[in-house]
PDB file as gemmi writes it, atoms N, CA and C in Angstrom:
CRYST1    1.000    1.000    1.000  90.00  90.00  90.00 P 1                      
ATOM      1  N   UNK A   1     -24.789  42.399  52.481  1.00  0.00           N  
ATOM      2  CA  UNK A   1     -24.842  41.197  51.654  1.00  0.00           C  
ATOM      3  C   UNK A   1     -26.266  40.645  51.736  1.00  0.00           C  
ATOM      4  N   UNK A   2     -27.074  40.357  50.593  1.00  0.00           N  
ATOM      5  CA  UNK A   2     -28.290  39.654  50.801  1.00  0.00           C  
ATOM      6  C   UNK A   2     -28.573  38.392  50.445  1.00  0.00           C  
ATOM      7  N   UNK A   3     -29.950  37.652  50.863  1.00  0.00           N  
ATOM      8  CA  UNK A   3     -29.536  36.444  51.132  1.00  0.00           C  
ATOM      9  C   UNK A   3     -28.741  35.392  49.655  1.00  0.00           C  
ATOM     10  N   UNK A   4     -29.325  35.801  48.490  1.00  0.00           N  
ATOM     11  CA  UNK A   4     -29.015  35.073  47.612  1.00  0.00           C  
ATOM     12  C   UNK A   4     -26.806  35.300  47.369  1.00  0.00           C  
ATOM     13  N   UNK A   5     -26.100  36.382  47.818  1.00  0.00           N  
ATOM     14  CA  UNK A   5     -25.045  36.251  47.835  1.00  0.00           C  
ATOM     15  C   UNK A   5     -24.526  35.536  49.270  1.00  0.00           C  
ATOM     16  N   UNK A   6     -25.372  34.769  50.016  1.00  0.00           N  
ATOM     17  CA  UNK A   6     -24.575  34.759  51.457  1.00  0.00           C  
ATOM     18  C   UNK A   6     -24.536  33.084  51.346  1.00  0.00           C  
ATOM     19  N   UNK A   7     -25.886  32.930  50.356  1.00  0.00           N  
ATOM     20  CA  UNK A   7     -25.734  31.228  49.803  1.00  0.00           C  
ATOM     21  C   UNK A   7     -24.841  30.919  48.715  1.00  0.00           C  
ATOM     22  N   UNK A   8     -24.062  31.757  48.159  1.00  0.00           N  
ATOM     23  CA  UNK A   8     -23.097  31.635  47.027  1.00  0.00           C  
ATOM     24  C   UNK A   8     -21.846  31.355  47.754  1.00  0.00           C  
ATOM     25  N   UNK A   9     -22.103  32.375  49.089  1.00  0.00           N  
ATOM     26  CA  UNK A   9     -20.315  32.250  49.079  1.00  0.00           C  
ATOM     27  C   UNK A   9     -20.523  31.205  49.868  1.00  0.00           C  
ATOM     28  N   UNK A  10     -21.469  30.746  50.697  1.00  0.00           N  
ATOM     29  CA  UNK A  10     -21.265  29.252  51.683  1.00  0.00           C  
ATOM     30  C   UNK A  10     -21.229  28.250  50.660  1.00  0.00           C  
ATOM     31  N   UNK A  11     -21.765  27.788  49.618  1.00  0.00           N  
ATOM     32  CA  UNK A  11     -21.825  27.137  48.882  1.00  0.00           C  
ATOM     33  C   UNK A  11     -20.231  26.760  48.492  1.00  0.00           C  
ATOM     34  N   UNK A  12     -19.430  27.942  47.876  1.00  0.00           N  
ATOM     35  CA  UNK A  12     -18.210  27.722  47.135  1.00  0.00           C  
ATOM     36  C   UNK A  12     -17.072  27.868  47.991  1.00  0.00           C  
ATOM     37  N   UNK A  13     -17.347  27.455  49.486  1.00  0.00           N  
ATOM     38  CA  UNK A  13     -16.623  27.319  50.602  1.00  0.00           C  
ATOM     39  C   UNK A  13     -16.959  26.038  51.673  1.00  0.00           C  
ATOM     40  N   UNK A  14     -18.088  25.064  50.980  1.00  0.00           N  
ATOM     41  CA  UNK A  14     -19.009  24.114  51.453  1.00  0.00           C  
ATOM     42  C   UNK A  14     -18.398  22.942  51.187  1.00  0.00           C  
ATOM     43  N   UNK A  15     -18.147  22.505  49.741  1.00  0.00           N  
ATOM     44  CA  UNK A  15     -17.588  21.330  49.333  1.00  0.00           C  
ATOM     45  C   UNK A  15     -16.098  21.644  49.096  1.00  0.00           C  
ATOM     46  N   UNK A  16     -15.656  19.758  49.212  1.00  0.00           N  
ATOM     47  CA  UNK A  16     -14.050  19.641  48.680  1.00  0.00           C  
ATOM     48  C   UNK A  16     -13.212  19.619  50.254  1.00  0.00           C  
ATOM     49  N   UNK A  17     -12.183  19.154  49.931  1.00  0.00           N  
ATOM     50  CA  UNK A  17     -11.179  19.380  51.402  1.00  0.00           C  
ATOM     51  C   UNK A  17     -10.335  19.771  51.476  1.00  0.00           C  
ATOM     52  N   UNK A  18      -9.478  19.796  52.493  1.00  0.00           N  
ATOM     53  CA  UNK A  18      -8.876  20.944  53.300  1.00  0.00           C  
ATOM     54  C   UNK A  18      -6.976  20.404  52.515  1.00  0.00           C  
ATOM     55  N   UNK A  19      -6.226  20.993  52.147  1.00  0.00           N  
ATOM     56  CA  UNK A  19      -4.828  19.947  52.398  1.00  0.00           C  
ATOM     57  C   UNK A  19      -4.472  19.044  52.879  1.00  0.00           C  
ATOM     58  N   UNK A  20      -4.228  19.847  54.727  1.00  0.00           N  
ATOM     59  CA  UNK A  20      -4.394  18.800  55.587  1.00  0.00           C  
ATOM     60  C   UNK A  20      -5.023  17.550  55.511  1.00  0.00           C  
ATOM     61  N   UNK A  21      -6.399  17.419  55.201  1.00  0.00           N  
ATOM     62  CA  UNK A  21      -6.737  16.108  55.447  1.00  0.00           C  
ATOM     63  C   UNK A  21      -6.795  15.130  53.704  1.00  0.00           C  
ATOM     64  N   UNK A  22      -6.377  16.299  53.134  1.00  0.00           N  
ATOM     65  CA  UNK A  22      -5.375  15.576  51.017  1.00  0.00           C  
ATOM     66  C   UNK A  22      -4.120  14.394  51.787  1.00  0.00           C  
ATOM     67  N   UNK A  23      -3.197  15.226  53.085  1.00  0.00           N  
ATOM     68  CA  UNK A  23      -2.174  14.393  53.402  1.00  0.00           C  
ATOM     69  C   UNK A  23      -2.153  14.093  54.103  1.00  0.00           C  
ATOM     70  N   UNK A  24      -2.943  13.876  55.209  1.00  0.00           N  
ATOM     71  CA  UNK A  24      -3.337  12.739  55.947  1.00  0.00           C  
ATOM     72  C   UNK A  24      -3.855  11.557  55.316  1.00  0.00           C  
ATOM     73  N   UNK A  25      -4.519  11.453  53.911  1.00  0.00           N  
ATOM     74  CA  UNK A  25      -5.604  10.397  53.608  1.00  0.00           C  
ATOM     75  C   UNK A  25      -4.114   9.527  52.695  1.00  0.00           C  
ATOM     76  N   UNK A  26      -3.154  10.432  52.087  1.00  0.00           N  
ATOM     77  CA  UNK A  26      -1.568  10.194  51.584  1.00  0.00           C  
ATOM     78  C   UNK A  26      -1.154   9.555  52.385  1.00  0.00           C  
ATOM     79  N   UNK A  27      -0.394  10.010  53.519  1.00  0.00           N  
ATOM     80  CA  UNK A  27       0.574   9.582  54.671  1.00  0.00           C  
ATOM     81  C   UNK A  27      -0.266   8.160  55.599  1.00  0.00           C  
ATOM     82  N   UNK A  28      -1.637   7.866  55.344  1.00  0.00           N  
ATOM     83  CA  UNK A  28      -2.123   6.998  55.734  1.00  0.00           C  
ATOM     84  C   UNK A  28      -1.806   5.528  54.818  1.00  0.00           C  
ATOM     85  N   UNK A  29      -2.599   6.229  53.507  1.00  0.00           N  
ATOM     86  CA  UNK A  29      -2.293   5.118  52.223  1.00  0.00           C  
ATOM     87  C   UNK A  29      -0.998   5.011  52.357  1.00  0.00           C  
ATOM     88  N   UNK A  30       0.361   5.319  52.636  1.00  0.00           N  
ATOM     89  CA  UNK A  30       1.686   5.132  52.319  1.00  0.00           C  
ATOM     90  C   UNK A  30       2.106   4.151  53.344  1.00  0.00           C  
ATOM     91  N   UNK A  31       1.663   4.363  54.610  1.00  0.00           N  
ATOM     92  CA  UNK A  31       1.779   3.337  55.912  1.00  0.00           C  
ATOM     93  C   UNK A  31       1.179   2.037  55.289  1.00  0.00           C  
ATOM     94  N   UNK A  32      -0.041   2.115  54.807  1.00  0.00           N  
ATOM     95  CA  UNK A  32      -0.718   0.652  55.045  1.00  0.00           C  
ATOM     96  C   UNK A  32      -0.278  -0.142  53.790  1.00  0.00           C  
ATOM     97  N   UNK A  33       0.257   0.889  52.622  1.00  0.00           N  
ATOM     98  CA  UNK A  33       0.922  -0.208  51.589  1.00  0.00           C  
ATOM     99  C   UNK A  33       2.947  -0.522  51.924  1.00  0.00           C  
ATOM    100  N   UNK A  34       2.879  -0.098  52.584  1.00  0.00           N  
ATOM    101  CA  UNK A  34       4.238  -0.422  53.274  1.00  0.00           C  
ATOM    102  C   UNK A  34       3.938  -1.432  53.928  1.00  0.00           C  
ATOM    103  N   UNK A  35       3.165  -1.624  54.759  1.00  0.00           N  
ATOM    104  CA  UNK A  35       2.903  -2.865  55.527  1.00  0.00           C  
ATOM    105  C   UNK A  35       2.553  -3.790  54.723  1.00  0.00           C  
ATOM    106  N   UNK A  36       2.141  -3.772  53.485  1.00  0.00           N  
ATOM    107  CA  UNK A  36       1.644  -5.036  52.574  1.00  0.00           C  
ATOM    108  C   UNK A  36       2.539  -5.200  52.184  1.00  0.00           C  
ATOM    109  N   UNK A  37       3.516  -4.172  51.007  1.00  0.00           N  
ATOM    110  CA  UNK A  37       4.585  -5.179  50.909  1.00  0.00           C  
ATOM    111  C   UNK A  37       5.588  -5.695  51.841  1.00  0.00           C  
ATOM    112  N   UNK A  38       5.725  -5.206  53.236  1.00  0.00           N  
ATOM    113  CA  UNK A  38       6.194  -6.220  53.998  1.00  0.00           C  
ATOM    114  C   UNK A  38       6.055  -7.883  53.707  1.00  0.00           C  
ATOM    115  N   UNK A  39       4.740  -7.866  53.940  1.00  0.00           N  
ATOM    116  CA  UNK A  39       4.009  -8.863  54.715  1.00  0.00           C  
ATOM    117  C   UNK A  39       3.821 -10.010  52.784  1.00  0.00           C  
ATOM    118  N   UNK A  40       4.068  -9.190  51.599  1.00  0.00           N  
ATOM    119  CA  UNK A  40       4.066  -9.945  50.665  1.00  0.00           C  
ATOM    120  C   UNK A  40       5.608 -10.929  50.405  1.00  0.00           C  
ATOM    121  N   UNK A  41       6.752  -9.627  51.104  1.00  0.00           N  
ATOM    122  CA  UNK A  41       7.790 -10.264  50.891  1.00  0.00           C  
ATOM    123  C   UNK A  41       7.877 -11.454  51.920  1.00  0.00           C  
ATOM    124  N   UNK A  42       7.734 -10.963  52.823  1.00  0.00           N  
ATOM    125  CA  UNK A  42       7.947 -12.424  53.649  1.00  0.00           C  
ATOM    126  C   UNK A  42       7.207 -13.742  52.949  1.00  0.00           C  
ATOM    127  N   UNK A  43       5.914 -13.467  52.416  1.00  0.00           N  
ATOM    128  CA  UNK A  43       5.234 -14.923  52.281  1.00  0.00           C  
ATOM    129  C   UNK A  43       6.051 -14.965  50.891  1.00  0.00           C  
ATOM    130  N   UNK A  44       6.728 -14.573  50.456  1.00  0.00           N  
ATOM    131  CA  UNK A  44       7.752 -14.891  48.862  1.00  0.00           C  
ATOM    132  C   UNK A  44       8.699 -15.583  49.187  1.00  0.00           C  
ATOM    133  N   UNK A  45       9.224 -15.324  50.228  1.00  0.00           N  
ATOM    134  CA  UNK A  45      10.569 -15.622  50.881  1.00  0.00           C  
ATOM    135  C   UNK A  45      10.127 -17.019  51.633  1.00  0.00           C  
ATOM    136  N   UNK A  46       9.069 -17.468  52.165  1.00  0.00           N  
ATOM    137  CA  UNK A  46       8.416 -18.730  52.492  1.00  0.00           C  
ATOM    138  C   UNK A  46       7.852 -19.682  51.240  1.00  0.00           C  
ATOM    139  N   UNK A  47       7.588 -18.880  50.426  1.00  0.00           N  
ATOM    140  CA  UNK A  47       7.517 -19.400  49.061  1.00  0.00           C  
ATOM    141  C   UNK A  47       8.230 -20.115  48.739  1.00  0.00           C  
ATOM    142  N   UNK A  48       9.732 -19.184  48.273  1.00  0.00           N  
ATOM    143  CA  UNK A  48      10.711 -20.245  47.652  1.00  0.00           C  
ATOM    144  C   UNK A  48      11.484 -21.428  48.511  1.00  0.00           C  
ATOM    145  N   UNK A  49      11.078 -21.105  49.982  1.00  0.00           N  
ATOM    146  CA  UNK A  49      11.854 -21.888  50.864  1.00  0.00           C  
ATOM    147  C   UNK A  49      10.809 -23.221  50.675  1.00  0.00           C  
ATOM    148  N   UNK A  50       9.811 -23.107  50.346  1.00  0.00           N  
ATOM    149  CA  UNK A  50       9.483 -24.535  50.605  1.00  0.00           C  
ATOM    150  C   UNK A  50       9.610 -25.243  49.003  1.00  0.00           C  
ATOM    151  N   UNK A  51       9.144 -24.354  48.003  1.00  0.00           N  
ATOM    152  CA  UNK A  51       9.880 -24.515  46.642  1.00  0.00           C  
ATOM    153  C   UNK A  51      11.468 -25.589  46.668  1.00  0.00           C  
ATOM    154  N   UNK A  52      11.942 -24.632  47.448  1.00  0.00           N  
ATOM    155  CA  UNK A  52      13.395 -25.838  47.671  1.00  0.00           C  
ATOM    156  C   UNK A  52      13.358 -26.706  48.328  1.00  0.00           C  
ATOM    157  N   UNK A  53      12.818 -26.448  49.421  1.00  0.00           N  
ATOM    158  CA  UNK A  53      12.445 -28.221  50.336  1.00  0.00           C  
ATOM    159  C   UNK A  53      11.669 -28.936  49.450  1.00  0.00           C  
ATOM    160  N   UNK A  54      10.631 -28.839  48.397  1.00  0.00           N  
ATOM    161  CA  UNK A  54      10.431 -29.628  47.629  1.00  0.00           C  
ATOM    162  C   UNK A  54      11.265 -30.284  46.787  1.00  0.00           C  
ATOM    163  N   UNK A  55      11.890 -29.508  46.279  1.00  0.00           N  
ATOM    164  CA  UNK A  55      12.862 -29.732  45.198  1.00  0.00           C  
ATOM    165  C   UNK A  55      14.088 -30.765  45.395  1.00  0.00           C  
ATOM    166  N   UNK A  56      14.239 -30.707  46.953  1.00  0.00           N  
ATOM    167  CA  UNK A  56      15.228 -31.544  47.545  1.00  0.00           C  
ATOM    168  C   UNK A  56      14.637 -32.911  47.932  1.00  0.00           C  
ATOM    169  N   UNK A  57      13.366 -32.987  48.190  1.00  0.00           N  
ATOM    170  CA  UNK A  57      12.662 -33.670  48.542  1.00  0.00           C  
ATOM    171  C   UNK A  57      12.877 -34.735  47.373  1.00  0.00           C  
ATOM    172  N   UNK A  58      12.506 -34.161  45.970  1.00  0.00           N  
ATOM    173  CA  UNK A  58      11.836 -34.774  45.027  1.00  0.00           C  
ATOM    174  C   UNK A  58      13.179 -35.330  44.780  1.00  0.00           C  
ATOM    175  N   UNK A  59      14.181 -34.664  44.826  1.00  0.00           N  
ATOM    176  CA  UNK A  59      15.872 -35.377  44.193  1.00  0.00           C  
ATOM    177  C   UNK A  59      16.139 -36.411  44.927  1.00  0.00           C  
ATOM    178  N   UNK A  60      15.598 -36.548  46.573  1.00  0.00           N  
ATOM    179  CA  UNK A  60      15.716 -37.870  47.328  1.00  0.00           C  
ATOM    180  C   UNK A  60      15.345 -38.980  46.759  1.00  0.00           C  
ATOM    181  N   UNK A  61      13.767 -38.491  46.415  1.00  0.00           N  
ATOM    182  CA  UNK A  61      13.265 -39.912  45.946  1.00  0.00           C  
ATOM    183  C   UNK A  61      13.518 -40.718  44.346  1.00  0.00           C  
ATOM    184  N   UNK A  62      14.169 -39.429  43.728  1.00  0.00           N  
ATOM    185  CA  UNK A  62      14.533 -39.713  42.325  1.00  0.00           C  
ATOM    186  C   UNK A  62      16.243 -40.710  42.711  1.00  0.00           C  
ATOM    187  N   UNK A  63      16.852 -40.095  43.420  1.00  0.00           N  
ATOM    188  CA  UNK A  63      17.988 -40.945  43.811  1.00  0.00           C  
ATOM    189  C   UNK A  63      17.799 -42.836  44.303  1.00  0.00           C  
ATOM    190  N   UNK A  64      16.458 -42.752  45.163  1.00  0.00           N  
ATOM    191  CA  UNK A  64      15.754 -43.556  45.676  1.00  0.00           C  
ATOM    192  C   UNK A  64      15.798 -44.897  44.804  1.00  0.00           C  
ATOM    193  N   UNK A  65      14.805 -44.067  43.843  1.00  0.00           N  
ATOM    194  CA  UNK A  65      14.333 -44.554  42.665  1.00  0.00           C  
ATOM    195  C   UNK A  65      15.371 -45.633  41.624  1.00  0.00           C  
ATOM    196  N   UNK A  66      16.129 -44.816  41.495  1.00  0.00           N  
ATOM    197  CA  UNK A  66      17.735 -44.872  40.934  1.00  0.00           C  
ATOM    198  C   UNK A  66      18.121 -46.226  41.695  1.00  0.00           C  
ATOM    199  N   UNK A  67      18.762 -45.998  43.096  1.00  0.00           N  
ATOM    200  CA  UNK A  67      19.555 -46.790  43.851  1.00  0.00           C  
ATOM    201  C   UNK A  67      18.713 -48.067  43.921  1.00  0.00           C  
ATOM    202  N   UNK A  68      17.101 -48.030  43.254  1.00  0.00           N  
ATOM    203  CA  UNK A  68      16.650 -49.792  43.569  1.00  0.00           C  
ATOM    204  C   UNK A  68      16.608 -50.279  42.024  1.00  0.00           C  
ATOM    205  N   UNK A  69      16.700 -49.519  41.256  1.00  0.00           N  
ATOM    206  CA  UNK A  69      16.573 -50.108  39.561  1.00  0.00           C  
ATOM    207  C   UNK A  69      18.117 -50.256  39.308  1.00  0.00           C  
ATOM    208  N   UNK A  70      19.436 -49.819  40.025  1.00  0.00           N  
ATOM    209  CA  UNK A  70      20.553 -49.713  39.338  1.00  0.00           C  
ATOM    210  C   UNK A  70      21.033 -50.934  40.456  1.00  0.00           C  
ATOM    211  N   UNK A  71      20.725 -51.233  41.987  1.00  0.00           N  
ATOM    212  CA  UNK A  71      21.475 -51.863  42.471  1.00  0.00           C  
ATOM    213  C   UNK A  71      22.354 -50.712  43.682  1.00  0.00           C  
ATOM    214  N   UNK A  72      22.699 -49.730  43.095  1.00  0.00           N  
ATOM    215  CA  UNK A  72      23.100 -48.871  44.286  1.00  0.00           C  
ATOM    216  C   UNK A  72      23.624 -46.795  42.995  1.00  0.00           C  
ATOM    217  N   UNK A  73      23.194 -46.221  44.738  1.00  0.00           N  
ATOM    218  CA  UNK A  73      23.215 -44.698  44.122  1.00  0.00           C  
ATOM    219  C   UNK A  73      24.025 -44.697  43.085  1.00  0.00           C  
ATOM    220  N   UNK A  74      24.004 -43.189  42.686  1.00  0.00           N  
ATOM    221  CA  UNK A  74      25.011 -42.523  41.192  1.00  0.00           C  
ATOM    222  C   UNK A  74      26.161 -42.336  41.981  1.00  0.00           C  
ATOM    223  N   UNK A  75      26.718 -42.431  41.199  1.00  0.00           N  
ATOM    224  CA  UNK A  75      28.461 -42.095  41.913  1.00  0.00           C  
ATOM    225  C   UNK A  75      28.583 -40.404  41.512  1.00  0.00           C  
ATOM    226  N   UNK A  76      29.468 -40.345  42.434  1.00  0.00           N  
ATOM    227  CA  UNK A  76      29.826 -39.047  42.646  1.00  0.00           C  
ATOM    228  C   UNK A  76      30.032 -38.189  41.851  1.00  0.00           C  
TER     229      UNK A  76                                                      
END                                                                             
């Protein structure tokens, strides 16, 4: 083999990667977006919980509101 075929074949055996590390760079990306949507659901789930503590909040003071312009709360 002389030199100009010994730089051809290193060349077209030089670049690009292996499988192995195709699914390692996969099985990595798949871990770390698993962990995000973890970590999205929970702050969703804290989301709507305070969404409703607002919401309950705001019906207090609307009742509030109510019970000093009417004289006393809505009936049942």
């Amino acid at each position: 083999m002389n030199k100009a075929q010994r730089n051809i074949h290193r060349r077209s055996h030089a670049g690009g990667f292996s499988l192995i590390e195709m699914l390692a760079v996969i099985v990595l990306i798949g871990i770390v977006a698993g962990i995000v949507v973890q970590q999205v659901g929970k702050n969703v789930d804290k989301g709507k919980w305070g969404a409703g503590k607002a919401a309950v909040g705001r019906l207090a003071g609307d009742i509030d509101a109510y019970a000093l312009d009417n004289g006393s709360p809505p009936a049942r």
